[in-house]
MARKOLLUM-664848 format. One line per field, with one value per residue: x, y, z of N, C-alpha, C, O in turn. Coordinates in Angstrom, 2 decimals. Layout:
% residues N
n.xx: X, ...
n.yy: Y, ...
n.zz: Z, ...
ca.xx: X, ...
ca.yy: Y, ...
ca.zz: Z, ...
c.xx: X, ...
c.yy: Y, ...
c.zz: Z, ...
o.xx: X, ...
o.yy: Y, ...
o.zz: Z, ...
***
This chain:
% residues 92
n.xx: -26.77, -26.56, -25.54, -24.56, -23.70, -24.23, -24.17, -24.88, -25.19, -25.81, -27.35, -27.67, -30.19, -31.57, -34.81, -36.16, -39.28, -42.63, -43.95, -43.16, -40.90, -38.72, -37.70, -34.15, -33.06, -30.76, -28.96, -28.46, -26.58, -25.86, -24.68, -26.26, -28.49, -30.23, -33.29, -34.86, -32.82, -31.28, -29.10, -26.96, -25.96, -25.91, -25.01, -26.86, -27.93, -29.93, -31.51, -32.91, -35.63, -36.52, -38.59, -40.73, -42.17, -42.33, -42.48, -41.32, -38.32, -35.84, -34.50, -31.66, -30.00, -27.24, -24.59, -21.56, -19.10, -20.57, -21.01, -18.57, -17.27, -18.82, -18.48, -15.83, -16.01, -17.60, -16.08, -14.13, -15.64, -16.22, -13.64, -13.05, -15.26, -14.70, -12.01, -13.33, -15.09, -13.00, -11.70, -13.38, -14.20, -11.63, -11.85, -13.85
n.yy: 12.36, 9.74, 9.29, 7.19, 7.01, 6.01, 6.40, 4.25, 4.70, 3.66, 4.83, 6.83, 8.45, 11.52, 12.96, 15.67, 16.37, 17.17, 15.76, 16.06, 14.99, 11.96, 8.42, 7.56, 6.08, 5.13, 6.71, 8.38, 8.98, 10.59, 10.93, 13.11, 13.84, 16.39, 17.09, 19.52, 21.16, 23.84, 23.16, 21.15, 18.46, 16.92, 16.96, 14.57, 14.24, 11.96, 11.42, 8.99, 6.81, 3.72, 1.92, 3.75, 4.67, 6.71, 9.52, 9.90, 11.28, 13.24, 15.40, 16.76, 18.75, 19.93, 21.78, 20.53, 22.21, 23.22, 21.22, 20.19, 22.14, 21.63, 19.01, 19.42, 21.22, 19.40, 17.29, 19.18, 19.68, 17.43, 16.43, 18.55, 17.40, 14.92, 15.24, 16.78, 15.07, 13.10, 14.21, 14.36, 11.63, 10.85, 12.57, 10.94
n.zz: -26.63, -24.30, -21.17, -19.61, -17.11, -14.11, -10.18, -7.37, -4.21, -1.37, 1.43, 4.60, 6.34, 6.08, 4.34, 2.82, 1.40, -0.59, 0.75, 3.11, 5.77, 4.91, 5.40, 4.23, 2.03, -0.03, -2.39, -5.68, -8.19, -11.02, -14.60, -16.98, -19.19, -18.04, -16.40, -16.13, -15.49, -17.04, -18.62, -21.18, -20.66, -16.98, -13.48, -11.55, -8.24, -7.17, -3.77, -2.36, -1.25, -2.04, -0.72, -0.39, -2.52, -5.56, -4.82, -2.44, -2.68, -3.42, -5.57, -7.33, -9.96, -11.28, -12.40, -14.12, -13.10, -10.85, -9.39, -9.00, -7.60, -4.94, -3.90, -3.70, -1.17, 0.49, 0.74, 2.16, 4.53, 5.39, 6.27, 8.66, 10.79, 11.14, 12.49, 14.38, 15.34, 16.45, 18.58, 20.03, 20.74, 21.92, 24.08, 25.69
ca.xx: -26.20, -26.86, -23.67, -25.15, -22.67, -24.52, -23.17, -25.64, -24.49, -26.93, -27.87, -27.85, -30.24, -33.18, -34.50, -37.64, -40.49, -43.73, -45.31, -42.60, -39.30, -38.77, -35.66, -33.13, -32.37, -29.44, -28.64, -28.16, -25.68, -25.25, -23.91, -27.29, -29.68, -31.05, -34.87, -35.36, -31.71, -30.81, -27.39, -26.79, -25.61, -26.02, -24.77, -27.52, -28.24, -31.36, -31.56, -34.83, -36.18, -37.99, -39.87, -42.28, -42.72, -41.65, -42.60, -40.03, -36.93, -35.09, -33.79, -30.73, -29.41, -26.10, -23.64, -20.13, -18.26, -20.98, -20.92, -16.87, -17.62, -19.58, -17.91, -14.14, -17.10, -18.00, -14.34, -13.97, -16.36, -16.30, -12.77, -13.71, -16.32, -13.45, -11.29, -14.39, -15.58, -11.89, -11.34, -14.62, -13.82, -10.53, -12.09, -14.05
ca.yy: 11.07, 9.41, 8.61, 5.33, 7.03, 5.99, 5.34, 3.84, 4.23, 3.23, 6.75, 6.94, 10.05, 11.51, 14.06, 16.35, 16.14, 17.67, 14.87, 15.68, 14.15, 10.59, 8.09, 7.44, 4.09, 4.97, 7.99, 7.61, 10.02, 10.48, 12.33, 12.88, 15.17, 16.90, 17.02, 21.30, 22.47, 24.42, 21.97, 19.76, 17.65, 17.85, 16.16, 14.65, 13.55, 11.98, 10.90, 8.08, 5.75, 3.27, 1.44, 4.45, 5.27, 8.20, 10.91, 9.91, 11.73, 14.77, 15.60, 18.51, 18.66, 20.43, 22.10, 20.06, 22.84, 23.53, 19.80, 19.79, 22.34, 20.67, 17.79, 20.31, 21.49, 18.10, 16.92, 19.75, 19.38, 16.01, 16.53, 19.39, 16.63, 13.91, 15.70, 17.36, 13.56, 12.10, 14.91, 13.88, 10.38, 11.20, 13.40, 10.28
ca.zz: -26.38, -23.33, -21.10, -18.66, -16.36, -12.50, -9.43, -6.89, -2.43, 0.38, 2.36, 6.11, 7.05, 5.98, 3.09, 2.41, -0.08, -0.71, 1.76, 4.48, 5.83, 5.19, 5.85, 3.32, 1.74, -0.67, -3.34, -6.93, -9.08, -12.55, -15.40, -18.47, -19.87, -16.90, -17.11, -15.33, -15.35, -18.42, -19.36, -22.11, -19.43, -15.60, -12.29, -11.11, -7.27, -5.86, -2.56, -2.74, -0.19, -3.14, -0.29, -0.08, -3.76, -6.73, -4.03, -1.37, -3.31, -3.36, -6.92, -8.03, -10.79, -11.34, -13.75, -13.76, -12.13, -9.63, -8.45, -8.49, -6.17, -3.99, -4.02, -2.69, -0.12, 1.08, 1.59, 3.48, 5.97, 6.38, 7.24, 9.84, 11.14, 11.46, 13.58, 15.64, 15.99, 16.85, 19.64, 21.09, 21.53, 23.02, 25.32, 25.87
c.xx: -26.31, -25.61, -23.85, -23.83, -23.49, -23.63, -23.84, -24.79, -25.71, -26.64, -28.25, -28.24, -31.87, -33.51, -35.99, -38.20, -41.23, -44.45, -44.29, -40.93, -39.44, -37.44, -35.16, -32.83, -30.65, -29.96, -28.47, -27.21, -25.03, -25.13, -25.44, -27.67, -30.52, -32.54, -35.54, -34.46, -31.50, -29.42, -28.21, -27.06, -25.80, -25.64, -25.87, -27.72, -29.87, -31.07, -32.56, -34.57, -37.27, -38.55, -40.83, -42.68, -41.90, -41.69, -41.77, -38.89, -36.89, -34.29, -32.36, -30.25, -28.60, -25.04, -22.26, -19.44, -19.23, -20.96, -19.39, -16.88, -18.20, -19.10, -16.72, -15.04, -17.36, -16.85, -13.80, -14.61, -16.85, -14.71, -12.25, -14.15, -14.89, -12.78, -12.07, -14.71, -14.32, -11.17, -12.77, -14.28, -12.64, -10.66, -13.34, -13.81
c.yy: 10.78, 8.44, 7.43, 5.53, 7.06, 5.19, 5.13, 3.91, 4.65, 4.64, 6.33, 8.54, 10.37, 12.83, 15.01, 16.64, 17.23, 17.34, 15.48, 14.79, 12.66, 10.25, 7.63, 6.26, 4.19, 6.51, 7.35, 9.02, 9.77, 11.36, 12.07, 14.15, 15.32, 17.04, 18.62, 21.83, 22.58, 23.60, 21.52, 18.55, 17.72, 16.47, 15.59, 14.05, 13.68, 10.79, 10.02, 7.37, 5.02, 2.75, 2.19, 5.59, 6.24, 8.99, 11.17, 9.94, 13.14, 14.66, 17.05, 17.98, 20.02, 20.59, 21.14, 20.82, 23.05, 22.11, 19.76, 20.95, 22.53, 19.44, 18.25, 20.29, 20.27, 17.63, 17.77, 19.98, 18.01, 15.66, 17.05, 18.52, 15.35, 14.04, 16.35, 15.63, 13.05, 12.87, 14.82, 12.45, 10.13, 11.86, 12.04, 9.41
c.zz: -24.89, -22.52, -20.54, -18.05, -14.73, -11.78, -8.11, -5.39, -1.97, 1.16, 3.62, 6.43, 6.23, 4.69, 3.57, 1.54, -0.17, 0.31, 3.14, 4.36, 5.37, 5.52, 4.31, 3.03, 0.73, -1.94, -4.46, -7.83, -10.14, -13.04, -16.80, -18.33, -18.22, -17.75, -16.77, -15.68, -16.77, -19.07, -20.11, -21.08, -18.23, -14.76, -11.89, -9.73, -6.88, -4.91, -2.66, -1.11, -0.97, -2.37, 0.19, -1.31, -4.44, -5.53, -2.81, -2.16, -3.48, -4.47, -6.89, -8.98, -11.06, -12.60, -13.11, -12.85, -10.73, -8.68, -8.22, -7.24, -4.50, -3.04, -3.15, -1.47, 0.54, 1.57, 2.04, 5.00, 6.39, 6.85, 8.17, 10.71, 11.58, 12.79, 14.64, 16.38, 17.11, 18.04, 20.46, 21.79, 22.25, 24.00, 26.19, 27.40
o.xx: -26.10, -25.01, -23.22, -22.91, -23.39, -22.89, -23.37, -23.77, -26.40, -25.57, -29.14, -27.50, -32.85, -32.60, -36.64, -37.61, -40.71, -45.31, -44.80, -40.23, -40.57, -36.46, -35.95, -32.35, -29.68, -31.06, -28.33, -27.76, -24.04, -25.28, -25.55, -27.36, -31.17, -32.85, -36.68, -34.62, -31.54, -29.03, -29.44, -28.09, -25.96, -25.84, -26.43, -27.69, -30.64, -30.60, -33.41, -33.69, -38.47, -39.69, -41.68, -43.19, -40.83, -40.53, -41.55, -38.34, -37.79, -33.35, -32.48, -30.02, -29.20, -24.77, -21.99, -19.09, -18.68, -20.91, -19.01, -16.53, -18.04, -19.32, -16.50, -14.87, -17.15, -16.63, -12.71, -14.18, -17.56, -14.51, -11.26, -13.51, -14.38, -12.86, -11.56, -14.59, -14.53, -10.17, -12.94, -14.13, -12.61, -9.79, -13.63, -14.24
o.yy: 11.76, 7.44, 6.50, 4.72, 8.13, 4.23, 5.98, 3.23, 5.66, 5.24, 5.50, 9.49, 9.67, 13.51, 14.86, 17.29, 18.31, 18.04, 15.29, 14.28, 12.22, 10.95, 7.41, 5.46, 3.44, 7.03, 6.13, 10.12, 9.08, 12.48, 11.01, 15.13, 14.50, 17.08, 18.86, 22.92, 21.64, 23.78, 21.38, 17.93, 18.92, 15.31, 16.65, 12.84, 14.57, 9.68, 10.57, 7.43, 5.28, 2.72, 1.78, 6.71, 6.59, 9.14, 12.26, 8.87, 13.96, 13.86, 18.14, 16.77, 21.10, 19.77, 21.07, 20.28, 23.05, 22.08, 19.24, 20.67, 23.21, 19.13, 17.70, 19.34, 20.55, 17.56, 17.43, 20.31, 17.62, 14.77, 16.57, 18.63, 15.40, 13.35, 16.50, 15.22, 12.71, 12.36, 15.34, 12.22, 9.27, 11.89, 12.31, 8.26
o.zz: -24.18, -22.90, -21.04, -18.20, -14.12, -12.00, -7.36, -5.33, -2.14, 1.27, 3.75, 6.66, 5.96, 4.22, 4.60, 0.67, 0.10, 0.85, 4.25, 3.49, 5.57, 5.79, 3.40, 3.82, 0.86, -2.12, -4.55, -7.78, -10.34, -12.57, -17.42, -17.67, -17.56, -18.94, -17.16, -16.22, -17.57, -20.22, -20.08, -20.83, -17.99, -15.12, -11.60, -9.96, -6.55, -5.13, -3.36, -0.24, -0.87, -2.83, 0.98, -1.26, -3.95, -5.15, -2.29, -2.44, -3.65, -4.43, -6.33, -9.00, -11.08, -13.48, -11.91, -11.80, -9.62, -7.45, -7.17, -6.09, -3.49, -1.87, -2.06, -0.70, 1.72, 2.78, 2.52, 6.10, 7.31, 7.67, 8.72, 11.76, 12.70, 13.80, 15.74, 17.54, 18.28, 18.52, 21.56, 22.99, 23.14, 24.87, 27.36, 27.53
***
């Protein structure tokens, strides 16, 4: 069954291919049938940049728990990154 669970945000930054780095236009993340990883189901993130084709993207696909912890992982170092940033600009 197919869930039509995406959730589309604009990407600031850059990835790596086969061809090389490119820049980032926006991410895409959903919940389906992974097309490599062994799940039923799988997290999936790709990073794209569609104004330079299929080959500018970075694919994973992920078990539920390994993306929830990813996800703890990420809101912890972007709230590391916060307070590193907000003691910079006070030192400003």
């Amino acid at each position: 069954m197919c869930t039509s669970i995406v959730e589309i945000v604009g990407a600031d930054g850059a990835g790596k291919s086969a061809d090389g780095w490119f820049d980032l236009t926006h991410a895409v993340v959903s919940y389906d049938h992974p097309h490599h990883a062994l799940f039923e189901e799988a997290i999936t993130i790709d990073f794209v940049n569609s104004g330079l084709g299929p080959a500018a993207r970075v694919a994973v696909e992920l078990s539920l728990d390994a993306a929830k912890e990813l996800c703890g992982a990420l809101a912890k170092a972007i709230a590391a990154a916060e307070i590193e940033e907000s003691g910079r600009r006070r030192g400003s």
